[in-house]
C-alpha positions as CSV (number, residue, x, y, z in Angstrom):
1,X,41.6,32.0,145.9
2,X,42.0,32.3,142.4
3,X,40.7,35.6,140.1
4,X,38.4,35.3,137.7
5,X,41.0,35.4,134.4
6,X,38.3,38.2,132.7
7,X,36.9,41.0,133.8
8,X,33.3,40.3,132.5
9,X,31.9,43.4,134.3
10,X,33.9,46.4,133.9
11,X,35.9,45.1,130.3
12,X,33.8,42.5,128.7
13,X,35.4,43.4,124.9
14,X,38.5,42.3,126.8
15,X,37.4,39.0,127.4
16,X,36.5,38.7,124.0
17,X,39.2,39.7,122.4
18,X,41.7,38.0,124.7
19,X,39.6,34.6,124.4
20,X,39.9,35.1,120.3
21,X,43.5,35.6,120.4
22,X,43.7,32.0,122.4
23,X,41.4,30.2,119.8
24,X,43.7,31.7,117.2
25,X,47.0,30.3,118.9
26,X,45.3,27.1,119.0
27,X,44.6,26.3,115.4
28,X,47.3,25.1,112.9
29,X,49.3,27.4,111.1
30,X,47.7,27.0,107.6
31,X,44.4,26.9,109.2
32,X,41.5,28.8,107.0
33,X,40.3,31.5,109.4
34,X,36.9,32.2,107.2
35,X,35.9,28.3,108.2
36,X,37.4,28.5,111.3
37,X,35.4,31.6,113.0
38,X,32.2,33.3,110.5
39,X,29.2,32.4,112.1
40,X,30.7,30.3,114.6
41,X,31.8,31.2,118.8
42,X,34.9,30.2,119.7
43,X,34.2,30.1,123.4
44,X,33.5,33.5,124.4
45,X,29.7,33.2,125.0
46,X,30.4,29.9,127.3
47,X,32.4,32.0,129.4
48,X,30.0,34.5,129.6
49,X,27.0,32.0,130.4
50,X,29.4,30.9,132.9
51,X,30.1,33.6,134.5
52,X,26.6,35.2,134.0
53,X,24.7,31.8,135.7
54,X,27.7,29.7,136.9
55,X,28.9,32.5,139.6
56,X,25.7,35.0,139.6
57,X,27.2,37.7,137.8
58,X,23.3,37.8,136.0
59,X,22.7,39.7,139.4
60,X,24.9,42.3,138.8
61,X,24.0,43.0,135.0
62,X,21.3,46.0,135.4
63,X,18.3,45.9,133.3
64,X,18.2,48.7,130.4
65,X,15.9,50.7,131.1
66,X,14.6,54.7,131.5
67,X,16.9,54.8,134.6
68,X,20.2,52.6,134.1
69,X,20.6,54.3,130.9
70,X,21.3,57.2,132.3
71,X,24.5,55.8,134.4
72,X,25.1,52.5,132.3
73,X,29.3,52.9,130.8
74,X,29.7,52.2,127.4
75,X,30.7,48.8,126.2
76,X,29.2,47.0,129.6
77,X,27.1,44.2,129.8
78,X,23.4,45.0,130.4
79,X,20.0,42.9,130.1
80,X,17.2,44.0,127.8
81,X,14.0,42.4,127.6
82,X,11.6,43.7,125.0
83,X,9.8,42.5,121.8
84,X,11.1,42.2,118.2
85,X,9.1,44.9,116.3
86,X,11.3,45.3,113.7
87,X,13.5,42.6,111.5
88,X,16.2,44.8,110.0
89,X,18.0,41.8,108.0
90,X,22.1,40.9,107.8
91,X,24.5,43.6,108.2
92,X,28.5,42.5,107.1
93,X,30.9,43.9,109.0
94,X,35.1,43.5,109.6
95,X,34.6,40.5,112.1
96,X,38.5,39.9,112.0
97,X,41.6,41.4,110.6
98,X,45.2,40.3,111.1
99,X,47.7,43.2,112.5
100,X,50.9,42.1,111.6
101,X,50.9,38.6,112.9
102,X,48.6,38.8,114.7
103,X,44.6,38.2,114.0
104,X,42.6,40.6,115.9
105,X,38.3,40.6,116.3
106,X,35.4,43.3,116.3
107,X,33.2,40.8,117.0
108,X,30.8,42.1,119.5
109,X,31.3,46.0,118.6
110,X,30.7,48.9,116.4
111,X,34.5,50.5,116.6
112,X,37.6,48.8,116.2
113,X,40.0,48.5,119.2
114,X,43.2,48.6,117.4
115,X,44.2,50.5,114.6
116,X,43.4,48.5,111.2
117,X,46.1,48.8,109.3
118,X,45.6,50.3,105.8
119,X,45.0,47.0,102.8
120,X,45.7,44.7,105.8
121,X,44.0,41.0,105.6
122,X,40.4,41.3,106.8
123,X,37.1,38.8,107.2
124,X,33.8,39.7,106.4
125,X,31.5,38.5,109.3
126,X,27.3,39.0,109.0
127,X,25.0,39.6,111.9
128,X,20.8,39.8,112.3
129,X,20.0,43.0,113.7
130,X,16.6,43.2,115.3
131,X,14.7,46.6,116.6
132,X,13.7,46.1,119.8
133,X,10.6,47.6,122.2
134,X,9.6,47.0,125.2
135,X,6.5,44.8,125.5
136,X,3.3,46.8,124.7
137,X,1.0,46.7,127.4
138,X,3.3,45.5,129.9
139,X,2.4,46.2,133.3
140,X,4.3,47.9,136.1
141,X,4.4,44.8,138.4
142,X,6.1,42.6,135.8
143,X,8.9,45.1,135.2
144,X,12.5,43.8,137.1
145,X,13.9,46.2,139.7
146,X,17.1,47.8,138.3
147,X,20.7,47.0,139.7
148,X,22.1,49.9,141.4
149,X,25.1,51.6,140.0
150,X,27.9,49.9,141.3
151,X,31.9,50.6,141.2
152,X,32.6,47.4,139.4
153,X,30.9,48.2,136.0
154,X,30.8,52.0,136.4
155,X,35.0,52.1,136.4
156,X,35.0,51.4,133.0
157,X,37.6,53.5,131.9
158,X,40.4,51.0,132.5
159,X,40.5,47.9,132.2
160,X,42.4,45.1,134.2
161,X,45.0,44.6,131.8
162,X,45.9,48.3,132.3
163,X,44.5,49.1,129.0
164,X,43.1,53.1,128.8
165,X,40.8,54.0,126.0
166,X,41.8,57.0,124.4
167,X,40.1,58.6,121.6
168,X,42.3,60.5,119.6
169,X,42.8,61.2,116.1
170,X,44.2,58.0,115.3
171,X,41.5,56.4,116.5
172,X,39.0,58.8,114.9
173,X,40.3,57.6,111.9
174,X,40.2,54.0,112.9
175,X,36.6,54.3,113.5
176,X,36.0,55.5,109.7
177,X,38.4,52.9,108.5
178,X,36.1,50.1,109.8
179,X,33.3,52.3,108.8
180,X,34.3,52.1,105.2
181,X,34.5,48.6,105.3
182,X,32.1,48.1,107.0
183,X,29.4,50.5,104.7
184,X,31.4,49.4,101.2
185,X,30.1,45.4,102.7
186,X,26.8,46.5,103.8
187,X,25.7,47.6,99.8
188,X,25.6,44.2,99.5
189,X,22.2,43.7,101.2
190,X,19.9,45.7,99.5
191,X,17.5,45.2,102.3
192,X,19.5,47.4,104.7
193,X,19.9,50.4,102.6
194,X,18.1,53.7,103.8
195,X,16.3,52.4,107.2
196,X,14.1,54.3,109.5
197,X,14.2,57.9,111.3
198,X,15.5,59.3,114.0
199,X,12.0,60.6,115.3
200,X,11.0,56.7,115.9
201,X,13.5,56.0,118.0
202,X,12.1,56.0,121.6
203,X,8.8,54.2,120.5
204,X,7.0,57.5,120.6
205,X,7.7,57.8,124.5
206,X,10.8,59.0,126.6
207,X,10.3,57.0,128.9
208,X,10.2,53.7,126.8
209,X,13.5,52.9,125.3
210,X,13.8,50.9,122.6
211,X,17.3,49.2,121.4
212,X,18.6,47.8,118.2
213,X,20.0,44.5,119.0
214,X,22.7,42.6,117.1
215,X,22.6,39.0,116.6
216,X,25.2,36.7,116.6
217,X,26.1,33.1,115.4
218,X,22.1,31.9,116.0
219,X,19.8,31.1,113.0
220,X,17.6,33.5,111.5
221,X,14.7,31.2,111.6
222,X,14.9,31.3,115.9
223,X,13.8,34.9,116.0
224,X,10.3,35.8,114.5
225,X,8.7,38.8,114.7
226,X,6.4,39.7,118.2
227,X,8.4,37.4,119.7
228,X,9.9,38.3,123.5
229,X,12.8,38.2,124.0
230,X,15.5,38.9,126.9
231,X,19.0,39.8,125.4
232,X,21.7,39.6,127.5
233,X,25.3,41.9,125.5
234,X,27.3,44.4,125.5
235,X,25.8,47.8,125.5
236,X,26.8,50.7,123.5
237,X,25.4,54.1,123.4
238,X,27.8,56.9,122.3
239,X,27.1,59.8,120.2
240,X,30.5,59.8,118.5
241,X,29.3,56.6,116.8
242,X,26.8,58.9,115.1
243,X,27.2,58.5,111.0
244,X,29.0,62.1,109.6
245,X,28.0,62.0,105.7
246,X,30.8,63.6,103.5
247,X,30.7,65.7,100.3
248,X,30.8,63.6,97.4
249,X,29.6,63.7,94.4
250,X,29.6,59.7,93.7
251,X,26.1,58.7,92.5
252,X,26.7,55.6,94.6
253,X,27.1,57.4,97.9
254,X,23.5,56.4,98.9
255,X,24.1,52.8,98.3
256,X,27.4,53.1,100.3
257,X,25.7,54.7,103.1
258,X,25.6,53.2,106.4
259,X,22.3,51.5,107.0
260,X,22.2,52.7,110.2
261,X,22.6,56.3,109.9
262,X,19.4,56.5,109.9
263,X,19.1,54.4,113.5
264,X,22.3,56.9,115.0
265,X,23.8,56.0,118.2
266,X,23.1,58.9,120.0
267,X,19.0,58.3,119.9
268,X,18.9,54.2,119.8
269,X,21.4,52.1,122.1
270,X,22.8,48.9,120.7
271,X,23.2,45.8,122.5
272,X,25.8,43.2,120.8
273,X,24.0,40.2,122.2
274,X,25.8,37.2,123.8
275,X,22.6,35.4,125.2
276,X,19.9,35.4,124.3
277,X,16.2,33.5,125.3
278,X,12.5,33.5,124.6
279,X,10.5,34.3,127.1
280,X,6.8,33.4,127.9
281,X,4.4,34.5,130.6
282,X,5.9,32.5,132.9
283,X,9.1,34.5,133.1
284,X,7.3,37.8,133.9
285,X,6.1,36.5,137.3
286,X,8.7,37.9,140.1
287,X,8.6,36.4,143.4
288,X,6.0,34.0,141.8
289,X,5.4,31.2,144.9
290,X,7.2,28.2,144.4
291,X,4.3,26.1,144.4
292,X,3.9,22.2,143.3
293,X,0.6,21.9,141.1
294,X,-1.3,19.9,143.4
295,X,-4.9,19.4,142.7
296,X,-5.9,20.2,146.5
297,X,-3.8,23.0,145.7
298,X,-5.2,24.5,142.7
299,X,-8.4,24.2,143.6
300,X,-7.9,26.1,146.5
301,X,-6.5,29.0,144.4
302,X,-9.7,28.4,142.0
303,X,-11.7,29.2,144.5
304,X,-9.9,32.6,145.9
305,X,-9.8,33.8,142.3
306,X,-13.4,32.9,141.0
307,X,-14.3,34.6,144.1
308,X,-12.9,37.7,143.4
309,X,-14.4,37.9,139.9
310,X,-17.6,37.6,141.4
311,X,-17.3,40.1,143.6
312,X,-15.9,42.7,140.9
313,X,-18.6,41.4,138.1
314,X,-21.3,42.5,140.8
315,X,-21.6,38.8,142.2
316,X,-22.5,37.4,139.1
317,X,-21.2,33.9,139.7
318,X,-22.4,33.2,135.7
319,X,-20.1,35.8,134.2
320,X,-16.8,35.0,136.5
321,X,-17.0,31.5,135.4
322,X,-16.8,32.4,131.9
323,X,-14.2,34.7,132.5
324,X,-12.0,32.6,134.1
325,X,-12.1,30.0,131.2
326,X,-11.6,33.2,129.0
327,X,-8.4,34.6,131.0
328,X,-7.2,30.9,130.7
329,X,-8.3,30.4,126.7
330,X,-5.1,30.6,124.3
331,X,-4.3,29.4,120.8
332,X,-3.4,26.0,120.9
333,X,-3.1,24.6,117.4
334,X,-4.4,26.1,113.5
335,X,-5.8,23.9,111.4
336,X,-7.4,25.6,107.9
337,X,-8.7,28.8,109.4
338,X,-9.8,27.5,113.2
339,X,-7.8,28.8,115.9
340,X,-8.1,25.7,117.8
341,X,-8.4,27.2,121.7
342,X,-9.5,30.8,121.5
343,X,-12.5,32.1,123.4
344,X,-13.3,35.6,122.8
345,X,-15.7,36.9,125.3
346,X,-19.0,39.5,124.7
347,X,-20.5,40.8,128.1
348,X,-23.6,42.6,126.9
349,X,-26.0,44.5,128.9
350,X,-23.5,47.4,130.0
351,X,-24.4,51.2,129.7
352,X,-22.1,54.2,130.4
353,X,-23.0,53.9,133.7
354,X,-22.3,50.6,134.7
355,X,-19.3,50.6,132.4
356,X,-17.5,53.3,134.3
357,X,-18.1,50.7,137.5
358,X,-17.7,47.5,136.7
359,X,-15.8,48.3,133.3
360,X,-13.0,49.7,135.4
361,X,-13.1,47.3,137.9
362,X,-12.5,44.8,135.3
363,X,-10.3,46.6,133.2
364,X,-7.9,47.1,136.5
365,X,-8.4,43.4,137.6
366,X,-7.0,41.8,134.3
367,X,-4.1,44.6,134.8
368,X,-3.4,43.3,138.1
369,X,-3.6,39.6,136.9
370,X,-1.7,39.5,133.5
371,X,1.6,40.7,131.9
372,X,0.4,42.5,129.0
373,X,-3.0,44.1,128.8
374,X,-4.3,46.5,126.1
375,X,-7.6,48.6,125.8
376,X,-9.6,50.0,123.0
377,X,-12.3,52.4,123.5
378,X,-14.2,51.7,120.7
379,X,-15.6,54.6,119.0
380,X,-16.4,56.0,115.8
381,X,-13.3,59.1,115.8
382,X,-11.5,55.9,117.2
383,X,-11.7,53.8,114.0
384,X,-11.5,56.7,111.7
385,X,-8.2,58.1,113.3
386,X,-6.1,55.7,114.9
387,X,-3.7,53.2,113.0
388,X,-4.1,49.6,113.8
389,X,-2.4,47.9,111.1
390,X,1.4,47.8,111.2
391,X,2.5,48.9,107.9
392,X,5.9,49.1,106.0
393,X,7.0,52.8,105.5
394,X,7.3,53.0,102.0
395,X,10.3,56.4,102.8
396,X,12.2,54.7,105.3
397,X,12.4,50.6,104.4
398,X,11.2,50.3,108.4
399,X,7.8,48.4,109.8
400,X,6.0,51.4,111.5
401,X,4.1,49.8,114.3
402,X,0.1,49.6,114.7
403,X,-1.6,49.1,117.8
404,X,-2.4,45.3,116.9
405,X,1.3,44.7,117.1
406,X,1.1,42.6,120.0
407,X,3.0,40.1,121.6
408,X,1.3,36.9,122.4
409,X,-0.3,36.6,125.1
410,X,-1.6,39.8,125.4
411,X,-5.1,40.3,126.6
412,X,-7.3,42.9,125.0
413,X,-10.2,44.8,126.3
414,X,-12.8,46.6,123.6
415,X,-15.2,48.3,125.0
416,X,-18.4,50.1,122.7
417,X,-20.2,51.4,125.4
418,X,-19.0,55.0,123.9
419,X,-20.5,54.1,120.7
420,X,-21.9,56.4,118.9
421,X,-23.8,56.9,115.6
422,X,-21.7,58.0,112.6
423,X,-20.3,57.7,109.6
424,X,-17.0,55.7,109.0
425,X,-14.3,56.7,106.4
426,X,-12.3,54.2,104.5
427,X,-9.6,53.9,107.2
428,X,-12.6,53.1,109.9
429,X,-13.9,50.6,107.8
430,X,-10.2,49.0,107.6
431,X,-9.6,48.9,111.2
432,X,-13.0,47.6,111.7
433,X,-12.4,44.7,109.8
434,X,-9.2,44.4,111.3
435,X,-10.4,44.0,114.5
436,X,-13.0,41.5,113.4
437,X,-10.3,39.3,111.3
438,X,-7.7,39.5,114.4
439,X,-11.1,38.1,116.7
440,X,-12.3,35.1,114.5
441,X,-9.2,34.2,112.9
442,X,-6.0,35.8,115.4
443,X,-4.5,37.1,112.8
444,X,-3.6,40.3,111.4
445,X,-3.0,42.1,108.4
446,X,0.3,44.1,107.6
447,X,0.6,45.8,105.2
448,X,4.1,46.1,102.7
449,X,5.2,48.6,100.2
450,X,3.2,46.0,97.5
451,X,1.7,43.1,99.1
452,X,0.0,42.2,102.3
453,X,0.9,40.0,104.9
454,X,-1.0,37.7,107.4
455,X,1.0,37.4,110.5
456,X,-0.6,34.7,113.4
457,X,-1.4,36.2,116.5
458,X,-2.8,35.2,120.2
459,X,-4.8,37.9,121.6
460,X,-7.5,37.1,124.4
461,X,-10.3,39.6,123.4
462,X,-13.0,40.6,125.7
463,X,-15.7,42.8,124.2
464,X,-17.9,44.6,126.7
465,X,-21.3,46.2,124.7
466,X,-24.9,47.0,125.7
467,X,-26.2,44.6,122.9
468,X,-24.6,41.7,121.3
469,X,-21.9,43.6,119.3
470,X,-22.2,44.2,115.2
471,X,-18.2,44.7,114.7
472,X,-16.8,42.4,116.8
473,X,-19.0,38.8,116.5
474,X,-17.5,37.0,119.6
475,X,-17.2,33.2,120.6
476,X,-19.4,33.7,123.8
477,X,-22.1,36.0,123.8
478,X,-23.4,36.5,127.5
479,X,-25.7,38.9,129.4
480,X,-24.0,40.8,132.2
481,X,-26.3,40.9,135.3
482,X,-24.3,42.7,138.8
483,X,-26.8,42.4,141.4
484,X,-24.6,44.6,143.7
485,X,-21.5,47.3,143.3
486,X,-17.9,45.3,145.8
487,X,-15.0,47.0,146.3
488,X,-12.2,44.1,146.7
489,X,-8.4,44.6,148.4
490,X,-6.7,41.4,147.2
491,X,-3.4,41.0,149.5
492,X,-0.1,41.0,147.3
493,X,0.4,36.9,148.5
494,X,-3.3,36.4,146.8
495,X,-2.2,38.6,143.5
496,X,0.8,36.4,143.2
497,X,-1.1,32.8,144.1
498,X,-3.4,33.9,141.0
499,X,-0.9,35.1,138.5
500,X,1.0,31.5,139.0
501,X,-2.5,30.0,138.5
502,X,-3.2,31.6,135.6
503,X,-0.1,31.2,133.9
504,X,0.4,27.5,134.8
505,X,-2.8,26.3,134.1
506,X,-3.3,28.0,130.6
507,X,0.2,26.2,129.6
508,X,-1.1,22.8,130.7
509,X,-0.9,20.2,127.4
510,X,-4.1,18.1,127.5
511,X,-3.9,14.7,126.8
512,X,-6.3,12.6,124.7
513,X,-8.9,10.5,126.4
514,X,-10.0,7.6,124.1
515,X,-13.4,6.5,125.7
516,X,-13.8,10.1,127.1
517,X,-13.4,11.3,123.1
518,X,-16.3,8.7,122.6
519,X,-18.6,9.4,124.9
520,X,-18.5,13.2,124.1
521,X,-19.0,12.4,120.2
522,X,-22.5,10.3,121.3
523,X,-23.3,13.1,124.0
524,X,-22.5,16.0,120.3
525,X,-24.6,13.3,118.6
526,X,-27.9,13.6,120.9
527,X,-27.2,17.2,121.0
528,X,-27.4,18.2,117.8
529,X,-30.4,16.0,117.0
530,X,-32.7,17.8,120.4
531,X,-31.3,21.3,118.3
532,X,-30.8,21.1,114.6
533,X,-29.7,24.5,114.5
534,X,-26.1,23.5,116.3
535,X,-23.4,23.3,114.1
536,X,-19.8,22.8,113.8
537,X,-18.7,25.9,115.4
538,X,-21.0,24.9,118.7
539,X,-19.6,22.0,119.1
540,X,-15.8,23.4,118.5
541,X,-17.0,26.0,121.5
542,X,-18.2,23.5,124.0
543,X,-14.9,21.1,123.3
544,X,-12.6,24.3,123.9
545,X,-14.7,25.1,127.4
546,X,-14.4,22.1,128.3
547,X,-10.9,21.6,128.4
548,X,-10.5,25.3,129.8
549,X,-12.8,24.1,132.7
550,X,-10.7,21.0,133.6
551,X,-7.4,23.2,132.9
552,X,-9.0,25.4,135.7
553,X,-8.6,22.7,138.3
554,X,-5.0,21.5,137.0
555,X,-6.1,18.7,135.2
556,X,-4.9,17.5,131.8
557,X,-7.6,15.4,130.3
558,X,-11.4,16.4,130.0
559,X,-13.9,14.8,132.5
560,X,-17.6,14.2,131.9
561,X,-17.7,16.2,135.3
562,X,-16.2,19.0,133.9
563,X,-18.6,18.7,130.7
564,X,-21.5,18.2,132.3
565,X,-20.7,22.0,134.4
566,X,-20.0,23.4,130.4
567,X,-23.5,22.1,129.7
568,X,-25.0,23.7,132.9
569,X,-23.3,27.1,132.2
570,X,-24.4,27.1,128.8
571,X,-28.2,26.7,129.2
572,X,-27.8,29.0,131.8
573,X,-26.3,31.5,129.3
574,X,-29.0,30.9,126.7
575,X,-31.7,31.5,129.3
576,X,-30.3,34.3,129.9
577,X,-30.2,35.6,126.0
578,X,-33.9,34.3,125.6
579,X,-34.9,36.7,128.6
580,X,-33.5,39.6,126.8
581,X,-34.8,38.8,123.9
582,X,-37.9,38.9,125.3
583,X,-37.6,42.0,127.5
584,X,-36.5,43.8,124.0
């Protein structure tokens, strides 16, 4: 049985380089190398997605993480999946330069292999680079168990061509020389000049390791920021990288400076992506059951989960119905300023007391059930303190992240029963209407060195109050009544069955139902004339749970069924608001 030609494990620079030096052979002898190669592959990354999903090396590529990186080798594949906080523009660097006769690449690295020689015949290449987190809010059971060390990427120190990596001073000065290139290219892009601190670069938490990831060959307009990602490259993380700045007395030193001094080596690993893919919730479901949506079968798994919101909403049947079409609700369309498919939930009637029961209960439900969770206890030293809005630093050129930098998808729990009375500052003000703008219009606000910025968002937000809540004016305003504390076990097959349930049916696309679409308009039409008081934003609400409710038995199109259990549901809700009302 035949090799494989490459070493994509141990020496994966090797495969690049060797498969450059073949794409070079091939093309004609007056062929223009700037058209041939800048922003294009030349068969490296297929043999990499080969290898990677063609023969299962993806099972040997560890995750980066708190633990691999403290064994992954240097210039190694590794997997890192994480969401774009940060979009640090172009960087040029010395993608090729020809030694001798020969064309040589640094595609894929920071450092040179071989020796550039001095005034030699080089290409200037550009790349994205992106600053990478991990998810925030991402929960424990969604993380990927980390490949152990193993002989075949830890041996990196040779490769299978015999080559040995020495660092002496020839290549010290190597490194500089592409350095210089590299930094005289970069003052070019004024957006990458004096970026970031070093005192960023973990995300505020050891444990959490972020990673500056370099983009190759894709379009700029693919990656967005909040978007997940998993990046598949090769991985660098060596302090010797680390920027050295020189005496000089050139008053163009700081526009020569490496960007990136400022992001070194030694604090923030790099990945030099190969493959790359945007993930949704989907992809975060590990040993998910590989079940056909069957309507028999989803309405089995309906029943199972609406049964264990009952039981930890205090068997109120009421409230675990319209918490299931919440957990299911997601932005579907924009049109003007409607977010077409949101449902933000308000559970009133909670105290301290019950809060610290059935608050927790819920809280640790949702965490169980979803990818990404977040919680907010909503209080006055809260508002006044904490930052919420993402903001440009105006000393370092970076986005410094605010706690409404979310991913989509995330699910976000307020809860006021702390609230207190007091007085807010101008910064609790802010982040009160920040929260309020991010609930009616999922959006939110960042703010740059001299403008603002609306950037869309998809945040499921469940407010929990004891009245109808004054900051936060939700879709759904509904009276929580537990008739009785239920400690639930849910078995790990049953926390799996739901979390495919719930991702699969809120990705469902609904398809239009012509007669349905007029029967609902004349059933709108007698509704509005029994209650003049109805308006546009009623009749918005009732369409929106009513395709959630049919989504929640795997169904594509709305039923009059399904409407006619909206309708049942929502004059049991407004019973319930006109009874406390009353009791008030």
């Amino acid at each position: 049985m035949v090799g494989l030609p490459y070493d994509f494990l141990a020496n994966p620079l090797g495969a690049v380089r060797l498969s450059f030096e073949k794409a070079v052979a091939s093309l004609p002898a007056d062929a223009d190398m700037a058209a041939a190669f800048r922003g294009k592959d030349w068969g490296a990354v297929d043999l990499f997605r080969d290898f990677l999903f063609g023969n299962g090396g993806i099972d040997q590529v560890p995750v980066l993480d708190a633990s691999t990186i403290k064994w992954v080798p240097h210039n190694t594949p590794i997997r890192f999946r994480g969401m774009v906080q940060d979009m640090l523009g172009n960087e040029l660097y010395v993608g090729a330069f020809k030694d001798g006769s020969t064309w040589r690449t640094n595609k894929f690295t920071d450092v040179s292999y071989f020796a550039m020689p001095p005034g030699c015949e080089t290409q200037l290449w550009d790349r994205h680079l992106l600053y990478c987190v991990p998810v925030p809010g991402q929960n424990s059971w969604t993380m990927e168990p980390s490949a152990s060390p193993s002989s075949g990427i830890v041996s990196n120190s040779t490769s299978q061509h015999g080559e040995k990596r020495e660092r002496d001073t020839q290549d010290d000065d190597m490194d500089l020389n592409v350095k210089e290139h590299s930094c005289q290219s970069s003052c070019l892009s004024d957006n990458l000049v004096n970026r970031g601190s070093g005192s960023e670069l973990l995300n505020g938490d050891s444990s959490s390791i972020s990673c500056l990831v370099k983009i190759y060959d894709m379009p700029e307009n693919d990656l967005k920021l909040n978007d997940v990602f998993e990046f598949i490259g090769i991985y660098t993380f060596d302090p010797e990288l680390a920027v050295h700045k020189d005496d000089s007395d050139d008053p163009m030193y700081d526009l020569l400076e490496d960007p990136m001094a400022h992001l070194p080596p030694s604090k923030v690993p790099r990945l030099h992506c190969l493959i790359c893919r945007k993930l949704a919730i989907e992809d975060f479901l590990h040993n998910s059951p590989a079940i056909e949506p069957l309507p028999s079968i989803v309405r089995g798994i309906r029943e199972s989960l609406l049964t264990h919101l009952t039981a930890i909403l205090g068997n109120d049947g009421v409230a675990a119905q319209y918490l299931l079409l919440h957990l299911l609700s997601r932005v579907r369309a924009r049109v003007d300023m409607i977010s077409v498919g949101k449902l933000a939930l308000n559970l009133i009637g909670f105290t301290r007391e019950s809060a610290s029961i059935f608050g927790c209960q819920l809280s640790e439900a949702i965490q169980r059930l979803l990818p990404f969770t977040h919680a907010i206890p909503l209080t006055i030293d809260y508002l006044n303190n904490t930052t919420l809005q993402p903001r440009k630093g105006n000393d370092t050129g970076r986005l410094v992240p605010g706690v409404l930098q979310l991913a989509h998808g995330t699910h976000l729990t307020i809860d006021e029963t702390c609230m207190q009375s007091g007085n807010l500052n101008s910064k609790g003000v802010e982040n009160a209407r920040l929260l309020k703008h991010l609930l009616e219009y999922q959006k939110v606000e960042y703010e740059f060195e001299y403008y603002k910025l609306e950037m869309v968002a998809d945040v499921q937000l469940l407010v929990l109050s004891e009245a109808k809540s004054n900051i936060l004016p939700a879709d759904l305003v509904l009276p929580f009544c537990p008739k009785s504390v239920v400690t639930t076990h849910p078995t790990g097959e049953e926390l799996q069955a739901w979390r495919w349930y719930l991702a699969t049916m809120k990705s469902l696309q609904y398809n239009t139902n012509p007669e349905m679409n007029q029967m609902l308009q004349d059933l709108m039409v007698a509704a509005m004339q029994e209650d003049r008081n109805m308006g546009c934003t009623d009749l918005n609400r009732w369409l929106t749970m009513g395709e959630l409710m049919s989504a929640s038995y795997g169904e594509k199109s709305l039923t009059l069924e399904h409407w006619q259990m909206i309708m049942e549901m929502e004059r049991i809700r407004k019973e319930r608001l006109k009874e406390r009302a009353a009791a008030c």
